[in-house]
PDB file with SEQRES, HELIX, SHEET and CRYST1 records, atoms N, CA, C and O in Angstrom:
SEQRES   1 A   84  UNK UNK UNK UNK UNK UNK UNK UNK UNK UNK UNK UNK UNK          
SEQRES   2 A   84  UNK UNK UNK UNK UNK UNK UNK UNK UNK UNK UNK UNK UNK          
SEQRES   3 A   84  UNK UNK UNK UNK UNK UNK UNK UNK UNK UNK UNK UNK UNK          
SEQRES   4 A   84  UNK UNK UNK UNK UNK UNK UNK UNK UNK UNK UNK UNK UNK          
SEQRES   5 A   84  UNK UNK UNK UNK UNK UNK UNK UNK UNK UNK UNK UNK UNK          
SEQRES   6 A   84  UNK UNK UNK UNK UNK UNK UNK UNK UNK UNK UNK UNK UNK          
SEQRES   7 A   84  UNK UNK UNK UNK UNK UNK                                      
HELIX    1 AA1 UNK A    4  UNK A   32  1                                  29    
HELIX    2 AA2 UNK A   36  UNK A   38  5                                   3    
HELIX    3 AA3 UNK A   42  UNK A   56  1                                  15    
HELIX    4 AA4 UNK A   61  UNK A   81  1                                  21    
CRYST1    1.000    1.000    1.000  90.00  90.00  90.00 P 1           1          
ATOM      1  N   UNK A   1      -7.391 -14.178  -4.109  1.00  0.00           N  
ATOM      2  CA  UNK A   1      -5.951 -14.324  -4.155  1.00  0.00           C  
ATOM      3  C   UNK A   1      -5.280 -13.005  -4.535  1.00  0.00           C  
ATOM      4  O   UNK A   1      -4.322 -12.480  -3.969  1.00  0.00           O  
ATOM      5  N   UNK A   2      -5.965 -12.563  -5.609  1.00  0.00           N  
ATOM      6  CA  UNK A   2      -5.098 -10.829  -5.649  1.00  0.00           C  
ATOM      7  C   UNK A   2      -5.519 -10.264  -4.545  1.00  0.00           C  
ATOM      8  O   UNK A   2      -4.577 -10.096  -3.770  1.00  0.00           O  
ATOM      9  N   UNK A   3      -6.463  -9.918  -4.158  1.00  0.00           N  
ATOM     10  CA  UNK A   3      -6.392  -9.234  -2.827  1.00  0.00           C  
ATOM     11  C   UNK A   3      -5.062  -9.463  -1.358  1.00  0.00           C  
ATOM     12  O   UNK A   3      -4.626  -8.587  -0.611  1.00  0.00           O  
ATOM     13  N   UNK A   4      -4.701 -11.058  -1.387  1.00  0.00           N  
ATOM     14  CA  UNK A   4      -3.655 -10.642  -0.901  1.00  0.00           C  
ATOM     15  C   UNK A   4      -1.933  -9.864  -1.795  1.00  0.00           C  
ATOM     16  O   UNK A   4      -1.072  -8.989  -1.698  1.00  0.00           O  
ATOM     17  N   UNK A   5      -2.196 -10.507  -2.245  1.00  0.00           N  
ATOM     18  CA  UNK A   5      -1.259  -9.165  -3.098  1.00  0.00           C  
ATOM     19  C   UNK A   5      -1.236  -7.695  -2.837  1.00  0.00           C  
ATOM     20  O   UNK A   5      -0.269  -7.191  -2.265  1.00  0.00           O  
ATOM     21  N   UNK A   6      -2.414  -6.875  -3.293  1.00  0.00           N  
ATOM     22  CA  UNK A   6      -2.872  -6.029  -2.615  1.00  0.00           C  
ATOM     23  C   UNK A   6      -2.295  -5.509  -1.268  1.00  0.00           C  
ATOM     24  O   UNK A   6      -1.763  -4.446  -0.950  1.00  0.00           O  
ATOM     25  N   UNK A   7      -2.611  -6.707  -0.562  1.00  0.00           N  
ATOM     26  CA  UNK A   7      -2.735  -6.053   1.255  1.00  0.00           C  
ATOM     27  C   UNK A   7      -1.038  -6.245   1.498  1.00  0.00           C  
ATOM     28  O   UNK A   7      -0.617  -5.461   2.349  1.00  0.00           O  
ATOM     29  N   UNK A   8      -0.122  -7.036   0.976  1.00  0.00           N  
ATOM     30  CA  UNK A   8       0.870  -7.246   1.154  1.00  0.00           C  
ATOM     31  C   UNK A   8       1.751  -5.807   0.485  1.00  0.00           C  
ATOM     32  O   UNK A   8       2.745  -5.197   0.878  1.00  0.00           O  
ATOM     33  N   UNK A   9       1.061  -5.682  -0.408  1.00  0.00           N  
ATOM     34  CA  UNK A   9       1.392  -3.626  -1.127  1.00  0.00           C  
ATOM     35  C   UNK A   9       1.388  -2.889  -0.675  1.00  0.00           C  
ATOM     36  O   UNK A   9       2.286  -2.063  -0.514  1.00  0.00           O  
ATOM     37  N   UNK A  10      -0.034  -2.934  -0.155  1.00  0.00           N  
ATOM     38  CA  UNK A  10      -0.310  -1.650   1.055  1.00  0.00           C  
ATOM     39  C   UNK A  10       0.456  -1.843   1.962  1.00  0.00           C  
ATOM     40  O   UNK A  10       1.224  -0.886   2.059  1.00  0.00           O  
ATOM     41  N   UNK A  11       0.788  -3.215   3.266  1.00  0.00           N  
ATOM     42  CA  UNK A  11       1.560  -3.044   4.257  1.00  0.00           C  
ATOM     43  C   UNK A  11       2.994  -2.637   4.169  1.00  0.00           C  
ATOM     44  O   UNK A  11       3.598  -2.130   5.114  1.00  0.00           O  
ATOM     45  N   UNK A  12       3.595  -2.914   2.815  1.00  0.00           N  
ATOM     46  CA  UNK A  12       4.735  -2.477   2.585  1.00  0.00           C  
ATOM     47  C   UNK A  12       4.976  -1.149   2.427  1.00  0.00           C  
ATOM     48  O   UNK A  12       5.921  -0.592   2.986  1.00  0.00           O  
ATOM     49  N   UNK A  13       3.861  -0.346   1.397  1.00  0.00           N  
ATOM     50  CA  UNK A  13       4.221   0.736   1.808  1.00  0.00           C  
ATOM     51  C   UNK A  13       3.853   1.809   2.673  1.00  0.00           C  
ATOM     52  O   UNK A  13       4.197   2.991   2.654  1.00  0.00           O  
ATOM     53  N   UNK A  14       2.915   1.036   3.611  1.00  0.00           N  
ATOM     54  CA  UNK A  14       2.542   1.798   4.959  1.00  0.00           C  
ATOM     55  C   UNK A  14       4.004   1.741   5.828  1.00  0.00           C  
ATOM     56  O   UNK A  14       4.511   2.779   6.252  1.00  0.00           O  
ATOM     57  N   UNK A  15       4.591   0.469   6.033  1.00  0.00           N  
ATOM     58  CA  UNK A  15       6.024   0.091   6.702  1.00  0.00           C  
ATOM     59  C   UNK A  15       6.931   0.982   6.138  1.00  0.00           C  
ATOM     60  O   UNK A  15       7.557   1.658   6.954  1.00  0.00           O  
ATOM     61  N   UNK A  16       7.250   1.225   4.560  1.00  0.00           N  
ATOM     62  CA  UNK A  16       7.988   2.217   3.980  1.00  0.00           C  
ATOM     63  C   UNK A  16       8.300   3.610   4.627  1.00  0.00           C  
ATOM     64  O   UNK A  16       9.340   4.129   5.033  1.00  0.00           O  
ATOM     65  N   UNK A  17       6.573   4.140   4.544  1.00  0.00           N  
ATOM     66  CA  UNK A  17       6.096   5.363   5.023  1.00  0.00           C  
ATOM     67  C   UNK A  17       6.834   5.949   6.365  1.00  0.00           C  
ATOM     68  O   UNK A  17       7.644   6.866   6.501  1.00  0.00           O  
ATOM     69  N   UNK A  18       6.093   4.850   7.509  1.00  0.00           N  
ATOM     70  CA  UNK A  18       6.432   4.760   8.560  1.00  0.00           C  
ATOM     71  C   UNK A  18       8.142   5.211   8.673  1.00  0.00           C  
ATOM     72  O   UNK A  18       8.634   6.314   8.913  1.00  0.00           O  
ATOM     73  N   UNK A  19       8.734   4.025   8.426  1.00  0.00           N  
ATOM     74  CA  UNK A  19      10.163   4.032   8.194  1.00  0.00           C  
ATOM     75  C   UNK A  19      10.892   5.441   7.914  1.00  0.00           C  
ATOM     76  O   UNK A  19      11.706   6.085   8.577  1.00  0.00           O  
ATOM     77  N   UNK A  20      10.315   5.650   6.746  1.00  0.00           N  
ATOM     78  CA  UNK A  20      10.698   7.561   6.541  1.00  0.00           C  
ATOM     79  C   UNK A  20      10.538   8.230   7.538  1.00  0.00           C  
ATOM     80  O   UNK A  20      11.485   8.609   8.227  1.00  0.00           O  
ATOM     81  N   UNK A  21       9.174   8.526   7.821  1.00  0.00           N  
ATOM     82  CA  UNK A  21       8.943   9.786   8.804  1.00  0.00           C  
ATOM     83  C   UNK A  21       9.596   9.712  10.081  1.00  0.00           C  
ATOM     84  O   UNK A  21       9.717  10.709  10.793  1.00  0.00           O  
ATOM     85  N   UNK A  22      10.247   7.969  10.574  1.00  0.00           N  
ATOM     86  CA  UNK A  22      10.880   8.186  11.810  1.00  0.00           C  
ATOM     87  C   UNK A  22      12.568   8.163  11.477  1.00  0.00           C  
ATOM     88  O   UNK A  22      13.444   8.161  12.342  1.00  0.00           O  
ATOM     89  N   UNK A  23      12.763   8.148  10.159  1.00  0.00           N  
ATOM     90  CA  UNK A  23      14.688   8.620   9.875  1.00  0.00           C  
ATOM     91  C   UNK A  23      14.277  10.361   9.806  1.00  0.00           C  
ATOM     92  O   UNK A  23      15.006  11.284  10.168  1.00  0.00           O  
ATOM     93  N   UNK A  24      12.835  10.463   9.206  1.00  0.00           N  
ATOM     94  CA  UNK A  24      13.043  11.976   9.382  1.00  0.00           C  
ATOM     95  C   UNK A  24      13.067  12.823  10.735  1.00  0.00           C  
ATOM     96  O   UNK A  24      13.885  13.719  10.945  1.00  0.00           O  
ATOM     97  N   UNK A  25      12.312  12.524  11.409  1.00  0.00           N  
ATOM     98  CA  UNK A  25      11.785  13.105  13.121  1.00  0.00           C  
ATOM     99  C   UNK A  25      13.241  12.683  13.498  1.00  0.00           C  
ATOM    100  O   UNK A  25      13.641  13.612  14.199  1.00  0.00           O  
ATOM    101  N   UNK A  26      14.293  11.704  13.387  1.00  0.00           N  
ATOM    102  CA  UNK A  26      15.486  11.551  14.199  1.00  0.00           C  
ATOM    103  C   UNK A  26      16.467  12.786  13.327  1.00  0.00           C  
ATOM    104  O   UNK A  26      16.930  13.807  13.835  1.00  0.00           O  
ATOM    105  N   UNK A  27      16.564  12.488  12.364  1.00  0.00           N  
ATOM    106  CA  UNK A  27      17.574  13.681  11.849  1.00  0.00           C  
ATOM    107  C   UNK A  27      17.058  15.290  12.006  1.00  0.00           C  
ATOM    108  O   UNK A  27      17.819  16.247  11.857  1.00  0.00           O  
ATOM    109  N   UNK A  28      15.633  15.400  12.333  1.00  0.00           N  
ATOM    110  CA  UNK A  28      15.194  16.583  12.604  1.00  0.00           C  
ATOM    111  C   UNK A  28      15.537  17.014  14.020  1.00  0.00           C  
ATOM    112  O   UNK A  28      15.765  18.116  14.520  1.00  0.00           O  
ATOM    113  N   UNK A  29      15.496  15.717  14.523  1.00  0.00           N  
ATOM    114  CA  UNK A  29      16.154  16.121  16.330  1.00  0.00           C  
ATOM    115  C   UNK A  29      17.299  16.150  16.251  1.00  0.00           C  
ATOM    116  O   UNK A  29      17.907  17.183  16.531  1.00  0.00           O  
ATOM    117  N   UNK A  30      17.841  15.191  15.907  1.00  0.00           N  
ATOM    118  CA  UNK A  30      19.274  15.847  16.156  1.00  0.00           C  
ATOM    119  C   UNK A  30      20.250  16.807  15.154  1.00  0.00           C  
ATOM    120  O   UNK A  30      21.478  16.849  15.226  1.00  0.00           O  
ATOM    121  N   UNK A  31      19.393  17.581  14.188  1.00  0.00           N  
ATOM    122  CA  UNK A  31      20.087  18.490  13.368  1.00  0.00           C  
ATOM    123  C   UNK A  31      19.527  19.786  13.819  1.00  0.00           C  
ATOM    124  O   UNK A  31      20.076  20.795  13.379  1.00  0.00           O  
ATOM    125  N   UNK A  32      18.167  19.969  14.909  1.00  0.00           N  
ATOM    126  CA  UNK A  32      17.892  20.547  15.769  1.00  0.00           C  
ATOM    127  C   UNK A  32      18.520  20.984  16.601  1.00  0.00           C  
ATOM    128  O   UNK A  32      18.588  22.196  16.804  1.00  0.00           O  
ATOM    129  N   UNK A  33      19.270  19.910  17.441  1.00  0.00           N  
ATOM    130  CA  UNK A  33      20.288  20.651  18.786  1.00  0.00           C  
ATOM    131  C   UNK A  33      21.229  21.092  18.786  1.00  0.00           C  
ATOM    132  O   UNK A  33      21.976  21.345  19.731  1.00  0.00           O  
ATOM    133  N   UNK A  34      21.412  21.351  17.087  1.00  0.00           N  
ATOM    134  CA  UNK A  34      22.672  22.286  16.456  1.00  0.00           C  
ATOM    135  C   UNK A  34      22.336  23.877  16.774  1.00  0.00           C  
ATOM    136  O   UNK A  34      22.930  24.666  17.509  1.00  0.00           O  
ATOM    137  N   UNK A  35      20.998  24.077  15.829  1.00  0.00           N  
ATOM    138  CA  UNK A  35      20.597  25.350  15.752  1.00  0.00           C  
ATOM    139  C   UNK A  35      19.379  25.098  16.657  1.00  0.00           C  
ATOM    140  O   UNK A  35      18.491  24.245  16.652  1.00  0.00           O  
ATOM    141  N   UNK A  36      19.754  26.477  17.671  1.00  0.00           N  
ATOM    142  CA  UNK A  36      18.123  26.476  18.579  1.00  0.00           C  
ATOM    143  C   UNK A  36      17.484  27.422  17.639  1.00  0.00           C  
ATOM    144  O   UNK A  36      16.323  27.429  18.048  1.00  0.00           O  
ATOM    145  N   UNK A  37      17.519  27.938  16.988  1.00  0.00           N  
ATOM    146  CA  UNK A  37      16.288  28.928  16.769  1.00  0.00           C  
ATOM    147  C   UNK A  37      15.655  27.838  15.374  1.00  0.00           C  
ATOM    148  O   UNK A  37      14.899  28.370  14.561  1.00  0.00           O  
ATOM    149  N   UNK A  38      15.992  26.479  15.215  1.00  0.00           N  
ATOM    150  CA  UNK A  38      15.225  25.919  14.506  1.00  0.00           C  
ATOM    151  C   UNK A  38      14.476  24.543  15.346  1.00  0.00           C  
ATOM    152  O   UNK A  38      14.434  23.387  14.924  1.00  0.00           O  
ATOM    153  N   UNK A  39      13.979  25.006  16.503  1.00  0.00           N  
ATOM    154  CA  UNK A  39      13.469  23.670  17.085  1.00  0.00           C  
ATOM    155  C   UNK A  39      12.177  23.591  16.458  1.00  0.00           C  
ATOM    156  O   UNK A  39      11.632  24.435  15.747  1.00  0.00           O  
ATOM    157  N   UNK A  40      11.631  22.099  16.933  1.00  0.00           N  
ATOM    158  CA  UNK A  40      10.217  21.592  16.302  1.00  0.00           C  
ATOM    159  C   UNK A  40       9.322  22.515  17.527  1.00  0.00           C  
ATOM    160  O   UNK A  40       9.522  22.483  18.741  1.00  0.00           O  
ATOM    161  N   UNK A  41       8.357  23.273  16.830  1.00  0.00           N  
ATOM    162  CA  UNK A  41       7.020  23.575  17.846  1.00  0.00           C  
ATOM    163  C   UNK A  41       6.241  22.449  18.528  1.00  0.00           C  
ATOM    164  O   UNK A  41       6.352  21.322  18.046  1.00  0.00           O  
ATOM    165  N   UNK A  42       5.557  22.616  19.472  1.00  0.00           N  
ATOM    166  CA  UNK A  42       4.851  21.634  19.978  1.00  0.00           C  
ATOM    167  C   UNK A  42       3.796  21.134  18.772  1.00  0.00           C  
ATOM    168  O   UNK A  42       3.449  19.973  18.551  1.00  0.00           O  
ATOM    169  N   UNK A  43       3.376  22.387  18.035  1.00  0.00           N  
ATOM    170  CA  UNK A  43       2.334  22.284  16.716  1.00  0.00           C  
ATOM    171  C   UNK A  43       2.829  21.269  16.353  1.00  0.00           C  
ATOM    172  O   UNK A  43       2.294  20.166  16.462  1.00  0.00           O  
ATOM    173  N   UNK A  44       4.266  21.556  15.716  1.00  0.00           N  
ATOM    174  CA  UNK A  44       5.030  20.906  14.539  1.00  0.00           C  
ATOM    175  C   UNK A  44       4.701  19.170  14.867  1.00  0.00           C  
ATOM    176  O   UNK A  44       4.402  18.233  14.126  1.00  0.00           O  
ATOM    177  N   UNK A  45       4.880  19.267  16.058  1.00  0.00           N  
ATOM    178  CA  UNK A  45       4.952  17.571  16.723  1.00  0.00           C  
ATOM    179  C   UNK A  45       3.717  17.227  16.823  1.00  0.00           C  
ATOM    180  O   UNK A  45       3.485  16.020  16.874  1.00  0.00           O  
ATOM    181  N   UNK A  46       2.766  18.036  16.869  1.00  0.00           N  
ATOM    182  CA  UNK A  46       1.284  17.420  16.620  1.00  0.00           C  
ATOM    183  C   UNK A  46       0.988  17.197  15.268  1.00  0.00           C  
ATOM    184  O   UNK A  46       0.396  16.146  15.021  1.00  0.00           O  
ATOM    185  N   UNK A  47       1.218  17.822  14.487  1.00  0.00           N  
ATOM    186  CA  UNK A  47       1.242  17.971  13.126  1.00  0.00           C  
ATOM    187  C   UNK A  47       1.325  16.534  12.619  1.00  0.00           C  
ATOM    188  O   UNK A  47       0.497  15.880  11.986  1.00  0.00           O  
ATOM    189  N   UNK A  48       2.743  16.160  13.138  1.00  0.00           N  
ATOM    190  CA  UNK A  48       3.754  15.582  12.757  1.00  0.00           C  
ATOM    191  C   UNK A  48       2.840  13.783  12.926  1.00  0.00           C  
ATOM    192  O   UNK A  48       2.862  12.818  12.162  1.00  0.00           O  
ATOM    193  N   UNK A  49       2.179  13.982  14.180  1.00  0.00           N  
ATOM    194  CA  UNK A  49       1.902  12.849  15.380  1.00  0.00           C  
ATOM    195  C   UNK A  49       0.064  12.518  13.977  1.00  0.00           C  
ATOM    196  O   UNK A  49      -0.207  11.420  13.490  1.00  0.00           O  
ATOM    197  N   UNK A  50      -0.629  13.617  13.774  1.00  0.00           N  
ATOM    198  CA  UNK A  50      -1.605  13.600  13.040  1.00  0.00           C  
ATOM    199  C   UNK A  50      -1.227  12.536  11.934  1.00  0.00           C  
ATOM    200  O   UNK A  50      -1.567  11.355  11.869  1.00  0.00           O  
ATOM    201  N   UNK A  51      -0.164  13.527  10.793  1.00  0.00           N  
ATOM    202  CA  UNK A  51       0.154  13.130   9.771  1.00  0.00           C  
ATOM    203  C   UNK A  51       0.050  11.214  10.125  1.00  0.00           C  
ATOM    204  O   UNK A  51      -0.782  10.366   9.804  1.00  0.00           O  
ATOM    205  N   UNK A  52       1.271  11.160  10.878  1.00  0.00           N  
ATOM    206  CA  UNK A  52       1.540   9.523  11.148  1.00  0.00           C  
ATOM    207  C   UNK A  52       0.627   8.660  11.745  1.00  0.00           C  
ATOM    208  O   UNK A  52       1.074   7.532  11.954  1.00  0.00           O  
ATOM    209  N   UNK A  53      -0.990   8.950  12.216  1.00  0.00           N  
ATOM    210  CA  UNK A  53      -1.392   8.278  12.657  1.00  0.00           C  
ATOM    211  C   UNK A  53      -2.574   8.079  11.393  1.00  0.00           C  
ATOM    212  O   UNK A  53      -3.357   7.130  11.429  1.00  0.00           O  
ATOM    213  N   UNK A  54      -2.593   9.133  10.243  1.00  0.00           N  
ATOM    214  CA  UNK A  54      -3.367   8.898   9.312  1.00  0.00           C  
ATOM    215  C   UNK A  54      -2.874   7.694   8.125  1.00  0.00           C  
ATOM    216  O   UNK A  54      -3.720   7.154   7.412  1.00  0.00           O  
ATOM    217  N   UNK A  55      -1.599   7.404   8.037  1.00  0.00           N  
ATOM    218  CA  UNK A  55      -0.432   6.691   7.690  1.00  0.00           C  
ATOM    219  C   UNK A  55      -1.213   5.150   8.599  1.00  0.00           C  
ATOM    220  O   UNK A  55      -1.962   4.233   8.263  1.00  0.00           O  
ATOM    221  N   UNK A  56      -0.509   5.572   9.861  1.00  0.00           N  
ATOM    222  CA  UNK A  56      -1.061   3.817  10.374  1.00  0.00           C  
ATOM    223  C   UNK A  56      -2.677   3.467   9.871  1.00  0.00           C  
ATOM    224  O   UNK A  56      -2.998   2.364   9.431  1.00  0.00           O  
ATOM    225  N   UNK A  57      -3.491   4.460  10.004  1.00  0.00           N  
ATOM    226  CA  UNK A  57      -4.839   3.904   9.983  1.00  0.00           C  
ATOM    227  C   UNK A  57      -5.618   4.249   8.320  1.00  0.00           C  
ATOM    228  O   UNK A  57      -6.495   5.029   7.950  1.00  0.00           O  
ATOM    229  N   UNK A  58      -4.988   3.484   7.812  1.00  0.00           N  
ATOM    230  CA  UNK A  58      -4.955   3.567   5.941  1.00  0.00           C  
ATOM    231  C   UNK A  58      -5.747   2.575   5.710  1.00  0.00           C  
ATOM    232  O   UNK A  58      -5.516   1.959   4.670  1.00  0.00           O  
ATOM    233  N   UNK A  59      -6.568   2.242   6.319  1.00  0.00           N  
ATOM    234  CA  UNK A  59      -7.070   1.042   5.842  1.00  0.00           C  
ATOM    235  C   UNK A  59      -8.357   1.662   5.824  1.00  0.00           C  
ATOM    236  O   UNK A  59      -9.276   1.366   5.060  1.00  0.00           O  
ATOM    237  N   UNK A  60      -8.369   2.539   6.710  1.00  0.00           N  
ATOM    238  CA  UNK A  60     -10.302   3.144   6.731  1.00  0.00           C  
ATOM    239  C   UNK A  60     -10.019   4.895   5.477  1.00  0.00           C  
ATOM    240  O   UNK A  60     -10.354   6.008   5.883  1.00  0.00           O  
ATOM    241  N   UNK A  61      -9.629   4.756   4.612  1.00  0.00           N  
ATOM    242  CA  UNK A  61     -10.068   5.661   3.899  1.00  0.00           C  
ATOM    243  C   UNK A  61     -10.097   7.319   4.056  1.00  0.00           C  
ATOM    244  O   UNK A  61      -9.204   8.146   3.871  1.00  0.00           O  
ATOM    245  N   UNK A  62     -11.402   7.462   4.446  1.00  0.00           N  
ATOM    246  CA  UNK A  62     -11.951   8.485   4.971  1.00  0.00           C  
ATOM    247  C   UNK A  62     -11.129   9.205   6.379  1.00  0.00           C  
ATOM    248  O   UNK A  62     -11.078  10.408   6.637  1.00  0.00           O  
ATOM    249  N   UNK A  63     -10.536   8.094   7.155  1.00  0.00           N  
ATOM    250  CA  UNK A  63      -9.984   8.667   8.647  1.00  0.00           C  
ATOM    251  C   UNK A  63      -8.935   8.968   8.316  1.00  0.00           C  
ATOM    252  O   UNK A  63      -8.328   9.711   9.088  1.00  0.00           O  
ATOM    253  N   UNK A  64      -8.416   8.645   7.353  1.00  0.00           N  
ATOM    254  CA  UNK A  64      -6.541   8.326   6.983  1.00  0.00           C  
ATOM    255  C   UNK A  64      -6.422   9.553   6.427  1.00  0.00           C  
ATOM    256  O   UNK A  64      -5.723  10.452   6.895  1.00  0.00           O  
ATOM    257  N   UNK A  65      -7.233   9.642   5.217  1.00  0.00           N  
ATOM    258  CA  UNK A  65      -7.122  11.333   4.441  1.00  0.00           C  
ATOM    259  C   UNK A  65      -7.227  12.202   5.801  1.00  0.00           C  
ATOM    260  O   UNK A  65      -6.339  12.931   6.243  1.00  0.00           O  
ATOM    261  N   UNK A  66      -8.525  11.966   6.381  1.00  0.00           N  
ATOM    262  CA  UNK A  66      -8.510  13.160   7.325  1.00  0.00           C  
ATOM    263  C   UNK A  66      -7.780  13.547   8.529  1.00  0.00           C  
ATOM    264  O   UNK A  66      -8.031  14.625   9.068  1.00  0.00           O  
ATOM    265  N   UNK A  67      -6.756  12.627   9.068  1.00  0.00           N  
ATOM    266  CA  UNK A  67      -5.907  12.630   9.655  1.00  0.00           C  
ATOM    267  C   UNK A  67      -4.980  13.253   9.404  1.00  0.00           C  
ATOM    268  O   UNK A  67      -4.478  14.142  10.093  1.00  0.00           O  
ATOM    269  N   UNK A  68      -4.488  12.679   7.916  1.00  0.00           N  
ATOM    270  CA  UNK A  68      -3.255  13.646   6.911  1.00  0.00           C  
ATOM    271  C   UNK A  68      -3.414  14.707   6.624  1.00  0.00           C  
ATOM    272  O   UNK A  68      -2.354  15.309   6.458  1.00  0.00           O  
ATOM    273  N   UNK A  69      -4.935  15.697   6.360  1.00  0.00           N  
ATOM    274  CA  UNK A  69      -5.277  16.480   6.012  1.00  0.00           C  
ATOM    275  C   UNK A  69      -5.277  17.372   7.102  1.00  0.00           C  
ATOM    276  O   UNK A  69      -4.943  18.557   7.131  1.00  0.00           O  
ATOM    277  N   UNK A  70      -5.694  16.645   7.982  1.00  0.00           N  
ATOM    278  CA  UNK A  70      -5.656  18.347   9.906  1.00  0.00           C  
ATOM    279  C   UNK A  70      -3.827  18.411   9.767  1.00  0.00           C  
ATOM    280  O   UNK A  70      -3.211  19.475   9.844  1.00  0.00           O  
ATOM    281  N   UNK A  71      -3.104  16.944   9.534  1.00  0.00           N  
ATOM    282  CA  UNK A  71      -1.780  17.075  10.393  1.00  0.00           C  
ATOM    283  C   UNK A  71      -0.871  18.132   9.227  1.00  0.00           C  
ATOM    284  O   UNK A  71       0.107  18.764   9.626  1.00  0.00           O  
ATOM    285  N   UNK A  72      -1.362  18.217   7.707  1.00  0.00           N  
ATOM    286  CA  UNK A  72      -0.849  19.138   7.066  1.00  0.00           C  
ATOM    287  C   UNK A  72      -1.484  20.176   7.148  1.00  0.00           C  
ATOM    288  O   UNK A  72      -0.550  20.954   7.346  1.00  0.00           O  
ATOM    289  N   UNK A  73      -2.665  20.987   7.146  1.00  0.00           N  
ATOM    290  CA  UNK A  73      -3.201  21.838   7.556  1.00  0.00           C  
ATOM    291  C   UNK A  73      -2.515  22.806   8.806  1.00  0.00           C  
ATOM    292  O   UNK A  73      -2.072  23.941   8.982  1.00  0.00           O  
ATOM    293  N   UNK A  74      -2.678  21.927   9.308  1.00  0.00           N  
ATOM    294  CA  UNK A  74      -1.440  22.485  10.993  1.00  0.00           C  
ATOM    295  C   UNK A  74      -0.059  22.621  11.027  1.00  0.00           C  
ATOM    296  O   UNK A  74       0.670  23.060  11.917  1.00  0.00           O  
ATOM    297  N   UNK A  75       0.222  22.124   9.791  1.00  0.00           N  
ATOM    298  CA  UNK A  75       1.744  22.048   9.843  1.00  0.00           C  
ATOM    299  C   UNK A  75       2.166  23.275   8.897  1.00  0.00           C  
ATOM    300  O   UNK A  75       3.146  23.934   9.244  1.00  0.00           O  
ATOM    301  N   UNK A  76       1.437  23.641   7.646  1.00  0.00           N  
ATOM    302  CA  UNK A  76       0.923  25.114   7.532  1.00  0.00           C  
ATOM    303  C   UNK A  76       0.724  26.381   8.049  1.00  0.00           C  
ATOM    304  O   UNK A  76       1.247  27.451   7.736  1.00  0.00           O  
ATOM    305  N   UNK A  77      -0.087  26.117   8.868  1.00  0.00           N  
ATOM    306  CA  UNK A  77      -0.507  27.107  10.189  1.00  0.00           C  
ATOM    307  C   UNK A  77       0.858  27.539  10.890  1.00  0.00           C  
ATOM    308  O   UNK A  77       1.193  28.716  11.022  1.00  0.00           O  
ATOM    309  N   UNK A  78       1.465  26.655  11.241  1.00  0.00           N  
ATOM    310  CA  UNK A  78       2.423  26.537  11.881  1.00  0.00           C  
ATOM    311  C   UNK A  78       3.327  27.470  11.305  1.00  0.00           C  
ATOM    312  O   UNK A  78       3.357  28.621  11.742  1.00  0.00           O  
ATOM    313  N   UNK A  79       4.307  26.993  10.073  1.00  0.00           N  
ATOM    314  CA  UNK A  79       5.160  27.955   9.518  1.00  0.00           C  
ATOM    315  C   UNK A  79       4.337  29.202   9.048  1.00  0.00           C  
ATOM    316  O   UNK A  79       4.993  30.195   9.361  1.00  0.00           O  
ATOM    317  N   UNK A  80       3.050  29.603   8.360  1.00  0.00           N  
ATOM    318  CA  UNK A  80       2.468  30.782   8.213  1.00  0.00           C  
ATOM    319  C   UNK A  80       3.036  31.581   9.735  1.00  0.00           C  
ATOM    320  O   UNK A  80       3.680  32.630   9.725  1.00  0.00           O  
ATOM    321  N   UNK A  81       2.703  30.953  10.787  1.00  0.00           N  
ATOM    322  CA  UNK A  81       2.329  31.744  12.089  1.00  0.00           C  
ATOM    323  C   UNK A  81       3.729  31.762  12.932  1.00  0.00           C  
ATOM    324  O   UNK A  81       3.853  32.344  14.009  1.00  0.00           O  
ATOM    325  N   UNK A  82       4.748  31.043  12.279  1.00  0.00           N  
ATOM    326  CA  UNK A  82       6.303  31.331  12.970  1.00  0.00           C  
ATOM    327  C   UNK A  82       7.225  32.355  12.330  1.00  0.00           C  
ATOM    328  O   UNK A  82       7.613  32.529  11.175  1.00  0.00           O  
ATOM    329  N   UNK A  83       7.452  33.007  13.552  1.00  0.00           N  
ATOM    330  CA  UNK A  83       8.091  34.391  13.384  1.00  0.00           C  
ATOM    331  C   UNK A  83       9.594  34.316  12.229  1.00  0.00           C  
ATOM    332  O   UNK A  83      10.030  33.165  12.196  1.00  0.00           O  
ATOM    333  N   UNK A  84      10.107  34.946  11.660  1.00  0.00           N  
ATOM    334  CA  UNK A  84      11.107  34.797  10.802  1.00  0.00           C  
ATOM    335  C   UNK A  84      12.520  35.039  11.366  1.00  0.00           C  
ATOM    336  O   UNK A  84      13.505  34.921  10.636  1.00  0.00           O  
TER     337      UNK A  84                                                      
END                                                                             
């Protein structure tokens, strides 16, 4: 019986999660087509696509960290390696 408790925690704040990163990706687009010299890289959107699929798949542990871990890693890379 606690275990559903639990899973009803986790889905909420996987749904939470979710919820954020797509008010963020919309205000990033469209506060984007203000300024061009701040568009998302294709990286950025892989990054981005990593991060959120380590988010959906939270239930396996190991895949979820490592999902989150390439999509921040790259998202790193990314600003290190974009011109100023």
């Amino acid at each position: 019986m606690g275990g559903e408790t639990d899973m009803n925690a986790n889905t909420l704040f996987i749904l939470a999660a979710v919820v954020i990163l797509i008010v963020l990706a919309i205000l990033a687009f469209v506060l984007g087509r203000r300024e061009a010299h701040n568009r998302l890289t294709p990286l950025t959107g892989l990054a981005f696509a990593f991060v959120l699929a380590g988010i959906l798949f939270g239930a396996d542990r190991l895949i979820a960290y490592s999902l989150m871990g390439i999509g921040v890693i790259m998202a790193i890379y990314d600003i290190i390696r974009r011109p100023k």
